[in-house]
C-alpha positions in Angstrom: -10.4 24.2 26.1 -8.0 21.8 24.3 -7.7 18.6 25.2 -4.0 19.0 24.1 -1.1 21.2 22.7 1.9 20.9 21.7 4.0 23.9 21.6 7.3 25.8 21.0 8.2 23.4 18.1 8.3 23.5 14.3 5.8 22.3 12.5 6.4 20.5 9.0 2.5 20.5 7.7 3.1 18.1 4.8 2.4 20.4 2.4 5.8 21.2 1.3 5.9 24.5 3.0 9.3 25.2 4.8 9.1 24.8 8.9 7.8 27.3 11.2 7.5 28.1 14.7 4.3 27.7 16.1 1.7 24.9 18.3 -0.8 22.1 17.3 -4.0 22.1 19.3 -5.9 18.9 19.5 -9.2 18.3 20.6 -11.2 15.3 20.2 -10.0 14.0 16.2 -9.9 17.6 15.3 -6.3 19.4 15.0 -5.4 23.1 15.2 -2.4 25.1 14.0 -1.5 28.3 16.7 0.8 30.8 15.6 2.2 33.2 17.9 1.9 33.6 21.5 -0.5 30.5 22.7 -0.1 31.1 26.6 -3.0 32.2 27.1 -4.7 29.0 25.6 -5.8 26.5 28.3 -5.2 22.7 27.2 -5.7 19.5 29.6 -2.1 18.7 28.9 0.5 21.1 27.1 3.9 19.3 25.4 7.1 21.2 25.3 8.0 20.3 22.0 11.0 22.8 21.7 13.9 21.5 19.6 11.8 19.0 17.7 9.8 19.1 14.6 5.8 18.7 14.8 4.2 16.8 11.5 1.4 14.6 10.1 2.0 10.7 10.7 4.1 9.5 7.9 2.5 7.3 5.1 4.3 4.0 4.4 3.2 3.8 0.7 5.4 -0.1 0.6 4.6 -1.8 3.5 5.1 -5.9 3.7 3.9 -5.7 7.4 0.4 -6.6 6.3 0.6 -10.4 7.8 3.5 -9.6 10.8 1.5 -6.9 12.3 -1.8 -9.6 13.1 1.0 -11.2 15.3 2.3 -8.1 16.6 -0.1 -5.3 16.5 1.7 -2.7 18.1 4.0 -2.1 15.5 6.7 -0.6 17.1 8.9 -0.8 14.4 7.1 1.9 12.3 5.1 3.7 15.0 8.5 4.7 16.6 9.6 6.1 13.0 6.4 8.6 13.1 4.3 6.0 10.3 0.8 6.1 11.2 -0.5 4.8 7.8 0.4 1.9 5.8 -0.3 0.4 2.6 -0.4 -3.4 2.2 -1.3 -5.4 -0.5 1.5 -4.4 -2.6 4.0 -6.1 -5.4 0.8 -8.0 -6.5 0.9 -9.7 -2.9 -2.2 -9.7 -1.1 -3.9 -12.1 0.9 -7.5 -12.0 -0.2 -9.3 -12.5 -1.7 -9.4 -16.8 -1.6 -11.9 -19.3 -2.6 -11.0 -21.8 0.1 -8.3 -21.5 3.1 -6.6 -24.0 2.0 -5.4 -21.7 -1.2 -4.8 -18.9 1.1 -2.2 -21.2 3.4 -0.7 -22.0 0.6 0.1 -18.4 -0.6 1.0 -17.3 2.9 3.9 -20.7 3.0 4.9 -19.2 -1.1 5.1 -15.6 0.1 6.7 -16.3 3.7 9.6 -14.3 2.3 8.3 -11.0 2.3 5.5 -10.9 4.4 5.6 -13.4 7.1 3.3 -15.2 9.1 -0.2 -14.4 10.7 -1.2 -15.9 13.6 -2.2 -19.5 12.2 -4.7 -20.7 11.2 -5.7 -17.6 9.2 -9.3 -16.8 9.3 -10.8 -14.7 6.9 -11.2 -15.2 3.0 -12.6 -11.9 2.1 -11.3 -8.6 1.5 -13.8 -7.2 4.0 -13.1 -9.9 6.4 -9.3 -8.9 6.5 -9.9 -5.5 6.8 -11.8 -6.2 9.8 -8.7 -8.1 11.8 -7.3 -4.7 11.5 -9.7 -2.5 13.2 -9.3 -1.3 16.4 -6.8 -3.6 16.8 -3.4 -2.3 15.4 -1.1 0.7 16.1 -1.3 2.2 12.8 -3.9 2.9 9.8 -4.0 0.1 7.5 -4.8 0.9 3.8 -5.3 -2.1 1.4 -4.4 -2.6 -2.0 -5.1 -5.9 -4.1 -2.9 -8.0 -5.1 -3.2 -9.3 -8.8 -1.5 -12.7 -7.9 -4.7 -13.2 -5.8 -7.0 -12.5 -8.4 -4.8 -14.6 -10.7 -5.4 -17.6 -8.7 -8.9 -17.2 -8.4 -9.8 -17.0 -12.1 -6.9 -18.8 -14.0 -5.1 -20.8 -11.4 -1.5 -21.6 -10.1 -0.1 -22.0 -13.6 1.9 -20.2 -16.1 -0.9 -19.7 -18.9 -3.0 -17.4 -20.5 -6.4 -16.2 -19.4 -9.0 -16.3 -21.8 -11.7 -13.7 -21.9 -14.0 -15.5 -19.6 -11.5 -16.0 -17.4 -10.6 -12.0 -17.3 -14.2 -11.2 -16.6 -14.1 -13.2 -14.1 -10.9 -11.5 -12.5 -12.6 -8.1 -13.5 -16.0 -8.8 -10.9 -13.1 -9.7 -8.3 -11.3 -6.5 -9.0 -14.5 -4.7 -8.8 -15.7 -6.6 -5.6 -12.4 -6.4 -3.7 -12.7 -2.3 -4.6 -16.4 -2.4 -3.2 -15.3 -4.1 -0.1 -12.5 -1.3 0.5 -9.7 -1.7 -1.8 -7.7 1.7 -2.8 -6.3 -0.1 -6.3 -4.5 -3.1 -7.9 -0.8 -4.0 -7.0 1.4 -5.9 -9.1 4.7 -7.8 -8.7 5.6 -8.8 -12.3 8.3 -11.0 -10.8 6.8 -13.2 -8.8 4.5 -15.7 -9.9 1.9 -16.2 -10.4 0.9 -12.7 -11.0 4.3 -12.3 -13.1 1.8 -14.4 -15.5 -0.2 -11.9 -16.5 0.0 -10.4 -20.0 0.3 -6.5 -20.5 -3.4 -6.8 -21.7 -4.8 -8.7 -19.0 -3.7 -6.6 -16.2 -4.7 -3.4 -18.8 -8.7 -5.3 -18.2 -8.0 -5.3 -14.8 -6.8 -2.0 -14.0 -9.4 -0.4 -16.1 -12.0 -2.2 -13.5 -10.2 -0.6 -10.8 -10.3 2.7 -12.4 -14.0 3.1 -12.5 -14.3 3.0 -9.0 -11.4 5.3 -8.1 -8.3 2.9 -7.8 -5.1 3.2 -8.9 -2.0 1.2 -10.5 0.6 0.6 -7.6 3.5 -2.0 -9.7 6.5 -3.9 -8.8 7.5 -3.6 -12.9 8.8 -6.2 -15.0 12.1 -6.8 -14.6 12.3 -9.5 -17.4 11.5 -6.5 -20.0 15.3 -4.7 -19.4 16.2 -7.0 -22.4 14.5 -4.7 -24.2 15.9 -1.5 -23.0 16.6 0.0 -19.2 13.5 1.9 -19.7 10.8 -1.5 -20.7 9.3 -2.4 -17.3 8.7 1.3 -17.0 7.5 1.8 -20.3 5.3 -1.2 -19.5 3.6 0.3 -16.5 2.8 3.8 -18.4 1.0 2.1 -20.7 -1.1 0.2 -18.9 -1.8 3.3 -16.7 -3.2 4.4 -20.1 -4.6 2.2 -21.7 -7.0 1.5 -18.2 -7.0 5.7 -17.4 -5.5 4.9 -13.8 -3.0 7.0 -12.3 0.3 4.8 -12.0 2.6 4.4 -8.9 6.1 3.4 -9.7 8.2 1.4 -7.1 11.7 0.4 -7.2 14.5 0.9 -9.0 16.6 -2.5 -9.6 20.4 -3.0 -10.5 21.4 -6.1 -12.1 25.0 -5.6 -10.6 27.2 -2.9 -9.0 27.4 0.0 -11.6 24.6 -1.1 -14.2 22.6 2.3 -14.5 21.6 4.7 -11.5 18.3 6.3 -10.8 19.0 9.5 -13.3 18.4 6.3 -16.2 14.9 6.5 -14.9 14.6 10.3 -14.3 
């Protein structure tokens, strides 16, 4: 016996096949697709779901909800859109890990903008010990991805310099203990500071260190580099995608003004 189905509706798998008529069975965390006639299946609750379309939860791949939804964990916002899974941590904007929770208030007041406020004071400095604010406590699945402006601070500081090599090995056991403690990549925002600090090279070390353990490069390109060509801050984050061996996800595509360039520059 199911413990539900849902019926008479058309079901989008997700896997790019077209919609078709037919029922999802649930029971337990396990789902079933029903084709044909399912009255004779017996289910603890049946939905009529004629005249709507059945599909996966939708995965929000840029999500800056990663402070906001501590404050409001029901997430209505995206759970009444269908997203069931987000991604956080992106544009290089991630909120752990910190040495000291004094550096992580300070980040939270710099990147206000974007991602809000958490319920203050903010108690974790870990990536681990983030992750756990979100169990069983939100509305959605909450994937993590780690900031490089994090990792900045922590082995070079606030400032606009360059890292030396010590100071990149230290960034790369970061990288690698952030990805340990559940971390699906690295993120960058190459125009906000101070992980717009990072050299080509630098985040080519990092992402490598991300690689070995599965990651991938999620990037906010740098804008700055159109000087060069509508193409640079593209170009930029292929080849650090090669250069580290990482698959590359590519985010954003940025007019200067009305008119400058469409999408099909990029495609």
């Amino acid at each position: 016996m199911l413990d539900v189905l849902i019926h008479s509706g058309t079901i989008m798998d997700g896997t790019g096949n077209v919609g078709y008529a037919g029922a999802v069975g649930i029971t337990g965390d396990s789902l079933s697709v029903h084709l044909g006639d399912v009255s004779d299946l017996e289910a603890a609750r049946k939905i009529d779901a004629t005249g709507y379309v059945v599909s996966p939860g939708f995965i929000d791949l840029h999500s800056h909800a990663g402070l906001t939804i501590l404050g409001e964990p029901h997430h209505d916002p995206k759970i009444r859109q269908g997203v069931t899974t987000e991604l956080v941590g992106i544009d290089g904007i991630s909120h752990a890990p910190f040495k000291t929770t004094e550096e992580l208030e300070r980040y939270i007041w710099l990147d206000s903008g974007l991602n809000g406020y958490p319920p203050m004071p903010p108690d974790w400095l870990s990536v681990s010990e983030l992750l756990k604010k979100y169990e069983e406590t939100v509305a959605v699945n909450v994937a993590y991805i780690l900031g490089n402006s994090p990792v900045r601070i922590w082995g070079v500081g606030w400032g606009q310099k360059e890292a030396t090599k010590a100071e990149i090995e230290n960034m790369k056991s970061v990288v690698r203990e952030a990805m340990e403690e559940g971390a699906w990549g690295i993120s960058t925002g190459l125009d906000y500071p101070p992980g717009a600090y990072a050299s080509t090279e630098e985040l080519i070390e990092l992402s490598r260190e991300s690689a070995k353990l599965g990651g991938f490069y999620h990037t906010h390109t740098r804008v700055s580099l159109k000087s060069k060509g509508r193409l640079a801050p593209w170009m930029e984050a292929l080849e650090i995608g090669r250069g580290a061996d990482i698959p590359v996800h590519l985010t954003h595509f940025r007019q200067g003004f009305q008119g400058d360039g469409s999408h099909l520059d990029y495609l």
